[in-house]
C-alpha angles and dihedrals in degrees: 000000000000121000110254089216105094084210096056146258122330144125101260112124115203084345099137084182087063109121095019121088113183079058098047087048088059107042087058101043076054105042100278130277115307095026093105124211107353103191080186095063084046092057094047098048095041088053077047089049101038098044086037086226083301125116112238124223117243118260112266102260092235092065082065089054095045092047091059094050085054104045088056095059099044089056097048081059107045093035081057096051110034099038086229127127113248104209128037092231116039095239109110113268115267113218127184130184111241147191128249078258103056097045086053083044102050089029101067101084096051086059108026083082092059102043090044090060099050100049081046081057100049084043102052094046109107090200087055117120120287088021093110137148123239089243089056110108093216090037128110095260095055122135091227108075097211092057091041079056092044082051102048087033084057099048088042091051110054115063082040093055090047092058084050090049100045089048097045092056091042092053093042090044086056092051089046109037127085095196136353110285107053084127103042092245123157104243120204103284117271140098106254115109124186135213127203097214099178093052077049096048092047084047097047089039087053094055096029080239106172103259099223096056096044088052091054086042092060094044088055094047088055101039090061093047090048083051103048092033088042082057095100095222092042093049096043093046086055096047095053098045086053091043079047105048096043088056093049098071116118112200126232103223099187095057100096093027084059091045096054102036083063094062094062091230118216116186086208095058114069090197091061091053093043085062090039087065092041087062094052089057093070107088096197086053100046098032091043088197110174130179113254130212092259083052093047091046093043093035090085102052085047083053100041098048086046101052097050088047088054099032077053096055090055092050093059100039091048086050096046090026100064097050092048120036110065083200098043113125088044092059093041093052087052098041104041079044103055087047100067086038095089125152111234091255087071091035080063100052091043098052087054093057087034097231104119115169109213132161088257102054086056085049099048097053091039088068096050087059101045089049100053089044086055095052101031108018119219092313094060086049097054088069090064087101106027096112146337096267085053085063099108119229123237082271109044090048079062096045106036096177087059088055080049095052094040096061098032080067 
């Protein structure tokens, strides 16, 4: 009697991944099939990613030293420009060089929110994958055994390719980032900011970049994040759009179903499942993650609010910046440059928490500032965040004259 299973014989029970070993081999890196979104597996596989499977030496304790020199200095100037308090507190901020480790360490939490809820998201929807009827014809309960294993495979994938993917991002943002805020992310509340001076140290060595002023440059940029994100309305509006944005995803379930029933799979031939698993390693493919209407409508408040923080943050490091780093428009060209040249896989990541951070964002808020500088001068932009009420809509960060004429009623 032939075997039911289309990938052959085996004693795996209700195991999609039987038969086929690359998926096996990540189900279990990840918990196993079923188990849903393990944030300890993306923990595990982002420290794998960031360290690259290598232990990192400590940072030299007088970096530490130097950095605290530096921060102080940082607050003392965008405290002094943007009339906002630097730290939550009112205790100085407390910085510390750190390894890859320790940001994916002490980075979890600020993320972990935003990844649950979307895999909460891609769980609850009755239209996610493996969530099928028995009269669908991709669906579990279907009579041909290959699209009843495309129907379990896909409810069994996801939430195990969103744990990949969250740990993947979180491992290759450690590798990338300086601080803490090179994506404009509410962390947990406190006062303690973090540098990852040897990512510093490849970067400054790269563009020949004088180390002493990169090192103050990146204190400043993350000063002025830690002071509008620190702003408690500003903070909490943010936090929701993003909460918000990561639920509203309403998954595609016949994306991978359609992507690998074009490939004509045959269990007998290896090529066919090499280009099986090729297919799986596309996460827009696997997750298929799509914007829905609530996302489109929400999408340009989140941008909005994004572009003018970090059209903001510009404003005031190109204000302090200019006055106080001898080598500063050398280390701005290369800096504003390396961060909107992104590689698709953070594209990717940026695009599910629906912060991407285009040329054209920077721009856009960029032009907000400068617009409201021209009309109003510096006073008129200190009551940016003043309130929540202060906050501008899509259309008023295009019209800036609109956001002036607004708050002045």
């Amino acid at each position: 009697m032939p075997d039911p299973n289309p990938l052959g014989p085996g004693d795996g029970g209700d195991d999609p991944f039987r038969g086929i070993p690359f998926f096996g081999d990540l189900a279990r890196m990840l918990g196993g099939p079923g188990g849903g979104f393990r944030w300890d597996a993306v923990r595990h596989l982002a420290l794998q990613v960031a360290t690259e499977g290598r232990s990192e030496p400590n940072p030299d304790p007088l970096e530490r030293i130097q950095l605290e020199q530096l921060v102080r200095v940082a607050e003392l100037q965008v405290g002094a420009t943007t009339g906002l308090a630097t730290s939550t507190t009112g205790q100085p901020l407390a910085i510390e060089p750190v390894t890859r480790a320790t940001w994916v360490h002490q980075s979890a939490d600020a993320y972990r929110p935003l990844f649950e809820a979307l895999a909460a998201s891609i769980a609850a929807d009755p239209a996610a994958p493996g969530a099928t009827g028995p009269d669908d014809p991709f669906g579990a309960g279907a009579e041909d055994p290959m699209s009843a294993m495309l129907g379990s495979l896909m409810g069994a994938m996801a939430p195990m390719l969103l744990s990949m993917t969250a740990g993947s991002m979180l491992g290759h943002l450690a590798m990338r980032s300086f601080g803490q805020y090179d994506l404009p992310v509410p962390r947990p509340a406190g006062d303690r900011l973090m540098i990852v001076t040897a990512n510093l140290a490849t970067f400054g060595d790269a563009w020949s970049l004088p180390r002493d002023d990169l090192l103050l440059w990146v204190c400043l940029h993350e000063v002025a994040h830690h002071a509008v994100l620190g702003v408690a309305h500003v903070r909490a509006t943010l936090d929701a759009l993003l909460r918000e944005y990561a639920a509203g995803f309403s998954p595609d379930p016949r994306a991978l179903e359609d992507r690998l029933g074009s490939l004509s799979i045959d269990p007998g031939d290896p090529q066919s499942l090499i280009r099986a698993q090729e297919a799986i390693g596309d996460p827009e493919i696997l997750l298929g993650a799509i914007r829905s209407d609530a996302q489109r409508a929400l999408l340009p408040r989140l941008e909005a609010l994004v572009s003018v923080v970090v059209g903001y943050v510009d404003h005031v490091m190109d204000t302090v910046g200019e006055q106080l780093i001898a080598s500063y428009g050398m280390l701005t060209e290369a800096l504003r440059r390396r961060r909107v040249e992104t590689d698709p896989s953070d594209r990717f990541v940026e695009r599910l928490l629906g912060v991407e951070l285009t040329q054209a964002a920077y721009a856009r808020g960029e032009a907000f500032i400068t617009g409201v500088v021209e009309r109003a001068g510096a006073e008129g932009l200190e009551r940016l965040w003043a309130d929540e009420r202060s906050l501008p809509t899509p259309a008023e960060v295009d019209a800036p004259g609109l956001w002036l004429a607004r708050i002045d009623l």
